[in-house]
C-alpha positions in Angstrom: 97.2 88.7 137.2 94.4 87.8 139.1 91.0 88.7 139.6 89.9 91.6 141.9 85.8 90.6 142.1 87.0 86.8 142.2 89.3 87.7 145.5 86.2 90.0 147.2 83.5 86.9 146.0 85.4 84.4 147.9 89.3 85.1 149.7 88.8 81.6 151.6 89.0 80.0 148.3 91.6 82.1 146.9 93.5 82.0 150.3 93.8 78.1 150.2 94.8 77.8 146.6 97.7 80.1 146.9 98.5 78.5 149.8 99.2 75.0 148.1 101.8 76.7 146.5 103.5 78.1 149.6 101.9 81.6 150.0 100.3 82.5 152.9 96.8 83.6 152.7 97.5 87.0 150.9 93.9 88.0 150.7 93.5 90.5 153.7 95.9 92.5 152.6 94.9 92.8 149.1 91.1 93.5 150.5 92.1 96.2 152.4 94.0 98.0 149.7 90.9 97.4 147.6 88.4 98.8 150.0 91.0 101.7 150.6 91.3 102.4 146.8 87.2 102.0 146.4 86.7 104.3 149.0 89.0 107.3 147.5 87.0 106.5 144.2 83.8 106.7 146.0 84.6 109.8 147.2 86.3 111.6 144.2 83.1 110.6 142.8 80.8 112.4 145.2 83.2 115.8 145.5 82.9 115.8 141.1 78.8 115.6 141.6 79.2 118.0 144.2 81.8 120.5 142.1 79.5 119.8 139.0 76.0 121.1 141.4 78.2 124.3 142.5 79.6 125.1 138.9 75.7 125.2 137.7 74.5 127.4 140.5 77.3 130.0 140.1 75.9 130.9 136.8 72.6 131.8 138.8 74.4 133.2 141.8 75.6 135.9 139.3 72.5 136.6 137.3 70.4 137.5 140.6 73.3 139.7 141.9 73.9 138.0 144.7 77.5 138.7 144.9 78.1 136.9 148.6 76.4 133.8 146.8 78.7 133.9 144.1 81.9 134.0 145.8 81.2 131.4 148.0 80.2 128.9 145.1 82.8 129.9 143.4 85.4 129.3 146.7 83.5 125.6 146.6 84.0 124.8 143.2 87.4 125.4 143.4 87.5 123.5 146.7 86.3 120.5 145.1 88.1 120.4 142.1 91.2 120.0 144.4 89.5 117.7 146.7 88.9 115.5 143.5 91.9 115.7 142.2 93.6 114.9 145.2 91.1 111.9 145.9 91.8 110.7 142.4 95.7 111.0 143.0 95.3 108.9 146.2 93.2 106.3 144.4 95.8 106.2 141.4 98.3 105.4 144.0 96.6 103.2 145.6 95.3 101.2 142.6 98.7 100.9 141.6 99.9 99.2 144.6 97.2 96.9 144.5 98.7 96.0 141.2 101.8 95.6 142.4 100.7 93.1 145.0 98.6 91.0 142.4 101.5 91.2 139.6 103.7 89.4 142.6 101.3 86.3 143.3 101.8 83.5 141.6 99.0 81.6 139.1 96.3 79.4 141.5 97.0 75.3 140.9 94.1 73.1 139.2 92.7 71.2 141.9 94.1 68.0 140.0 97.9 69.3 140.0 99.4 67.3 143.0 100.4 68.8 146.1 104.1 69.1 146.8 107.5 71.3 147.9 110.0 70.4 145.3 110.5 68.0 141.7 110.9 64.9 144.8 107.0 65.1 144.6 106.1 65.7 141.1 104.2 62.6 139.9 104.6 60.4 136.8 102.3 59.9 133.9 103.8 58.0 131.5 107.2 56.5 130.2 107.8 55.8 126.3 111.1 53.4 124.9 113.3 51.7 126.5 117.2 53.0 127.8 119.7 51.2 125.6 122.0 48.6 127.3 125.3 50.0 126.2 128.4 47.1 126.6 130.4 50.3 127.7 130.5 52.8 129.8 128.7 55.5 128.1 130.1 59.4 128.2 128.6 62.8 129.0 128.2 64.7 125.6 130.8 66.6 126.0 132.9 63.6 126.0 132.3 61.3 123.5 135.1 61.8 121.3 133.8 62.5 118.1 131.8 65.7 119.7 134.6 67.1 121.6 135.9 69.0 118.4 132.7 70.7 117.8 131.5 71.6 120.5 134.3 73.9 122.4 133.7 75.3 125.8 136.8 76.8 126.2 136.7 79.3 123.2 133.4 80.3 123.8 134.8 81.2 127.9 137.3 83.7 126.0 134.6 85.1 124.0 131.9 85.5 126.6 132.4 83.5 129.6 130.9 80.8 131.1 127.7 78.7 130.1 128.7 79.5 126.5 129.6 77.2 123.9 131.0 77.1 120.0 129.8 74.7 117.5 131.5 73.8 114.6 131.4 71.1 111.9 129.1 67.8 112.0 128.1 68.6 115.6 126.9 72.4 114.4 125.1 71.0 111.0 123.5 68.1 113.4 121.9 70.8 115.7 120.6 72.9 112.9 118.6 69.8 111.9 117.3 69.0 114.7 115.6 72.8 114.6 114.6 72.7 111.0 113.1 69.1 111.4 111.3 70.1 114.9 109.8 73.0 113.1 108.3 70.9 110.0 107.1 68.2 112.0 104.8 71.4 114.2 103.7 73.0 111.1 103.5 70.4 108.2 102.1 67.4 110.7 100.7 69.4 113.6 99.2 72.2 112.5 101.2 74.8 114.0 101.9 78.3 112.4 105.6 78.8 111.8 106.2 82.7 113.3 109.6 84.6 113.4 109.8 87.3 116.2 111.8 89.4 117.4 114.5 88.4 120.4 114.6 91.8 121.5 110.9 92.7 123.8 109.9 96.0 125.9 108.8 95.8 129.3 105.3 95.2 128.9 106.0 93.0 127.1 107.6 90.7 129.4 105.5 92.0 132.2 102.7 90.3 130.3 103.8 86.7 130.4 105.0 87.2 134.0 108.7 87.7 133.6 108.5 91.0 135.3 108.5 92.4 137.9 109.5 89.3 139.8 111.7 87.5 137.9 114.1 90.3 136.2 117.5 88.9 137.7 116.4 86.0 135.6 116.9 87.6 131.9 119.2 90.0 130.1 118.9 93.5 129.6 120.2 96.5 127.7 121.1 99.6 128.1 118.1 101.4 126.0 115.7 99.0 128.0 114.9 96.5 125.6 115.0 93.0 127.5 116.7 89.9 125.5 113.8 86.9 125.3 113.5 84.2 127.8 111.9 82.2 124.8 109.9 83.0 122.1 106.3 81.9 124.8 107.0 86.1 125.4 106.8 87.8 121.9 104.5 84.9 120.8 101.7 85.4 123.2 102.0 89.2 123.3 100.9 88.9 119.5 97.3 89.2 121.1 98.3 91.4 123.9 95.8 94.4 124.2 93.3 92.8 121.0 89.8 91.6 121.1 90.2 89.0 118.8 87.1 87.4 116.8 85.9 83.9 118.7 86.3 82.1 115.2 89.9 82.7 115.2 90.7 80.7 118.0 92.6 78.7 118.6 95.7 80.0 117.4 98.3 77.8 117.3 101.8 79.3 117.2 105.5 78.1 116.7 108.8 79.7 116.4 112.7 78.9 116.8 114.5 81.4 118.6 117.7 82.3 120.2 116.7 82.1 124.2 118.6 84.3 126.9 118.8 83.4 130.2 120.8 84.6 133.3 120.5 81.6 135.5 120.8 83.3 138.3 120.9 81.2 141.6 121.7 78.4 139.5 125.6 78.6 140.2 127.4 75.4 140.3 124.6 73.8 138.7 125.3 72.1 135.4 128.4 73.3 135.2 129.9 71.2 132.4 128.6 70.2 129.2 126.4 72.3 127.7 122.8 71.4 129.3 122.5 75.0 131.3 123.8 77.7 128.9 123.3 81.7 129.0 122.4 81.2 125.0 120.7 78.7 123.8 117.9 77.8 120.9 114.3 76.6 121.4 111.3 75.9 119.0 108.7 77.1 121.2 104.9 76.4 120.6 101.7 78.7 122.0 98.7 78.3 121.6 95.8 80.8 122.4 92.5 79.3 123.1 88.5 79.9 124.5 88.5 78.6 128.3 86.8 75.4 127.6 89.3 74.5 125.0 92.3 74.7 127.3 92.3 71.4 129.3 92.4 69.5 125.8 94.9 71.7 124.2 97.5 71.0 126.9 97.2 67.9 126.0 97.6 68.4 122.6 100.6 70.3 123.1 102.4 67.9 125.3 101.6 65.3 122.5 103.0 67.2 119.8 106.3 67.5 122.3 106.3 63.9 122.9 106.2 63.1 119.0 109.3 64.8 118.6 111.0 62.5 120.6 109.1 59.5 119.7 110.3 59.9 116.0 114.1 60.6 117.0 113.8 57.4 119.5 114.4 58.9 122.3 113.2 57.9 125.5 111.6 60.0 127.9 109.2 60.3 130.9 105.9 62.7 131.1 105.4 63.8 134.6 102.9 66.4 135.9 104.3 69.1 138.1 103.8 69.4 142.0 102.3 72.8 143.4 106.0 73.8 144.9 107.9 73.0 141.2 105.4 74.4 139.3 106.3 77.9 137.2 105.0 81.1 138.3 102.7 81.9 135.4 101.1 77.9 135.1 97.8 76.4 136.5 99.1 72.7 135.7 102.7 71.6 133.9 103.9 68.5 132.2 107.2 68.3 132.0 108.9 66.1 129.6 112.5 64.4 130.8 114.4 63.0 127.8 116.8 59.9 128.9 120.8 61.3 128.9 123.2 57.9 129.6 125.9 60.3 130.1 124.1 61.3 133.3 121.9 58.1 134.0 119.3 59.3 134.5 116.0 61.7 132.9 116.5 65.2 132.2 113.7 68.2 131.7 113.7 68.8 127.8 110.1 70.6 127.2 107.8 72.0 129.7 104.3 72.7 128.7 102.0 74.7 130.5 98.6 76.3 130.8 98.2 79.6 132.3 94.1 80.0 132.3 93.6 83.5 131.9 96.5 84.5 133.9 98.8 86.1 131.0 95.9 87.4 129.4 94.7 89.6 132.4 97.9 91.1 132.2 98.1 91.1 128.4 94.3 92.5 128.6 93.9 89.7 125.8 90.4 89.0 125.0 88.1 87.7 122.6 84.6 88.7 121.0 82.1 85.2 121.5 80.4 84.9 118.0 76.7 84.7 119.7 77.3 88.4 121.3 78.1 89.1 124.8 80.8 90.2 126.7 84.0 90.0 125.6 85.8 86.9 127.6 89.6 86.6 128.4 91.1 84.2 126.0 93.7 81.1 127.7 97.2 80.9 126.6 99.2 77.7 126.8 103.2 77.6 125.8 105.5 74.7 125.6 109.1 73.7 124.5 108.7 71.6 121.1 111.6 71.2 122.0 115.1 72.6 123.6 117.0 72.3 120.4 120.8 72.1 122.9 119.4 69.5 124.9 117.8 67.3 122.3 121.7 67.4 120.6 122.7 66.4 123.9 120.0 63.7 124.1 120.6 62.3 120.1 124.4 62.4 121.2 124.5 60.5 124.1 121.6 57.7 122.8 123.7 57.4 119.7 127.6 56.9 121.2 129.1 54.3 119.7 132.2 52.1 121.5 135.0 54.1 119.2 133.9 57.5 119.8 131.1 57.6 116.5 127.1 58.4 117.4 124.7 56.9 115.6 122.2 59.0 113.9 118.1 59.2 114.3 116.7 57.9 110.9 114.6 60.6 111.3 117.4 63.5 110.5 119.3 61.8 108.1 117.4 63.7 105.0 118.6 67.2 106.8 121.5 65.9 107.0 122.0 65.5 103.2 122.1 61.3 103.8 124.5 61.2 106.4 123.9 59.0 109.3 126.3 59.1 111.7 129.1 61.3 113.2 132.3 59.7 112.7 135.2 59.7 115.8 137.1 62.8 113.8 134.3 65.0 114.0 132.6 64.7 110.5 128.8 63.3 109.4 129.4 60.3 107.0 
């Protein structure tokens, strides 16, 4: 959500950022429905004085006898009091379409995000490891030989259609671990708060992160109105939603695995096979809730803590910064992380972390108390993927294929995997 008295101080500034992202200069629009919505709150203001002066005087009307007096104050009072409540009707009405129009803009860019229409012009910060030179051609997941038993597409269509998937045997127990070590790396080595939360959110709920209205068609819902989770970055940073929280709290740093729901909708034909685009998937998802001037640093922080993951599985990835025209609706600056698939040749998305500035929080109204005294401030909220526990199986699969059909295990999950180090051609960890 944006800022109203930010919009009035300066709409050439808002105007430009908004339109590095595509959206064309929104702010006379939203100035006139403001000015429109001040003006029936102006004037609901000035009938209430004006009912409030009558209701005294008819007191006084009657005491003196002046029975023409009296009617006629009494004829304005009740002339106001509808005039006010019709004013204030007007004014809800409007005030709520000016909402509307806000809750349907998009976060404004950091000046230092790069401009840009699509991923073609998002902009590389780093690389870490080096692809492995396989002596054969390596496979997709999916296809490696000793995966293909676990991991069956064609069941899971029966059960529930496409973009579903069962796992079963080595492959299942090796994407358990991959969770379970992701989640003591964040709390035992970076400070993270393990959280469990519910999967299951109300509107506001999702409305706060940014998920609604807009974006809807893009998640699951019941039939008693309860929306299924996107990822745990919803019911994690509406754990602050509505709260003044004390300024020596922060920051709060948050993680949680969780089943993740996802429609994909416009996304047909799209990473069809295998199972890197799935309806159902898992995630350990870290937030953080910080003071403004922490922010900058803790995205940082947070993409570290992503990249460590992969670092101690041996993966390789890239880090690239996000392009206004690829960037989410909800971020001021993204780094996305793209693990290395052989299967595919090429890099893959496997975390995106974000900051949102006070974006969420507006919506949230999530705020903090400074410890000097003052006004309470709008906290920052940051999330990121730590990581996508289905791709990262897809990523220690297809680093770790072996010639006959075997992968070759991270060092780094063999103790969740009770010493086992590799999957063998049949199926099974040995």
């Amino acid at each position: 959500m944006h800022d109203i008295r930010a919009i009035r101080d300066n709409p050439q500034a808002f105007d430009a950022a908004l339109a590095r992202r595509g959206v064309e200069a929104p702010s006379p629009a939203i100035l006139e429905l403001d000015g429109e919505r001040r003006e029936r709150i102006l004037a609901a203001e000035t009938a209430q004085a004006e009912q409030n002066r009558a209701s005294k005087e008819v007191g006084a009307a009657k005491a003196r006898g002046d029975e023409a007096e009296f009617e006629r104050l009494r004829a304005l009072v009740a002339a106001k009091k509808a005039e006010v409540a019709a004013l204030q009707t007007e004014a809800g009405e409007l005030d709520a379409r000016l909402t509307g129009m806000l809750s349907g803009l998009p976060n404004l860019p950091l000046e230092d995000v790069p401009d840009g229409a699509d991923e073609a012009d998002n902009v590389e910060l780093r690389r870490w490891g080096t692809p492995r030179a396989f002596d054969f051609a390596p496979r997709e997941h999916f296809e490696i030989e000793g995966v293909k038993g676990g991991m069956d597409f064609e069941t899971a269509a029966g059960l529930s259609g496409s973009r579903f998937v069962v796992l079963s045997g080595g492959v299942a127990r090796i994407h358990r671990a991959l969770a379970q070590f992701m989640l003591d790396v964040h709390t035992l080595e970076n400070g993270l708060t393990e959280t469990w939360t519910p999967v299951l959110v109300r509107d506001e709920v999702m409305y706060g992160t940014g998920q609604l209205p807009k974006f809807g068609d893009d998640s699951y819902r019941t039939t008693n109105g309860w929306w299924l989770v996107p990822t745990a970055e919803v019911p994690l940073t509406n754990i602050v939603a509505g709260q003044i929280v004390e300024e020596a709290s922060l920051p709060r740093r948050m993680v949680a695995h969780t089943q993740c729901f996802r429609s994909e909708a416009g996304s047909a034909g799209k990473d069809t096979a295998g199972m890197l685009r799935q309806h159902q998937f898992e995630k350990v998802e870290m937030v953080s809730i910080t003071r403004p001037d922490e922010s900058g640093e803790e995205l940082e922080r947070m993409t570290g803590c992503a990249e460590g993951i992969l670092q101690r599985l041996g993966l390789p990835y890239r880090t690239v910064v996000l392009c206004t025209g690829d960037m989410g609706f909800g971020a001021r600056r993204t780094h996305d992380i793209e693990v290395w698939l052989p299967g595919q040749d090429t890099y893959r998305e496997i975390s995106s972390v974000s900051t949102c500035g006070d974006f969420q929080a507006r919506r949230m109204n999530a705020r903090f108390r400074p410890e000097g005294g003052g006004k309470p401030q709008f906290v920052h909220t940051l999330n990121g993927s730590g990581l996508a526990v289905g791709r990262c199986l897809i990523a220690v699969l297809e680093n770790g294929q072996q010639a006959d059909g075997s992968v070759e295990l991270p060092e780094a999950l063999h103790s969740y995997l009770g010493g086992r180090t590799r999957l063998t051609p049949g199926g099974t960890l040995a």
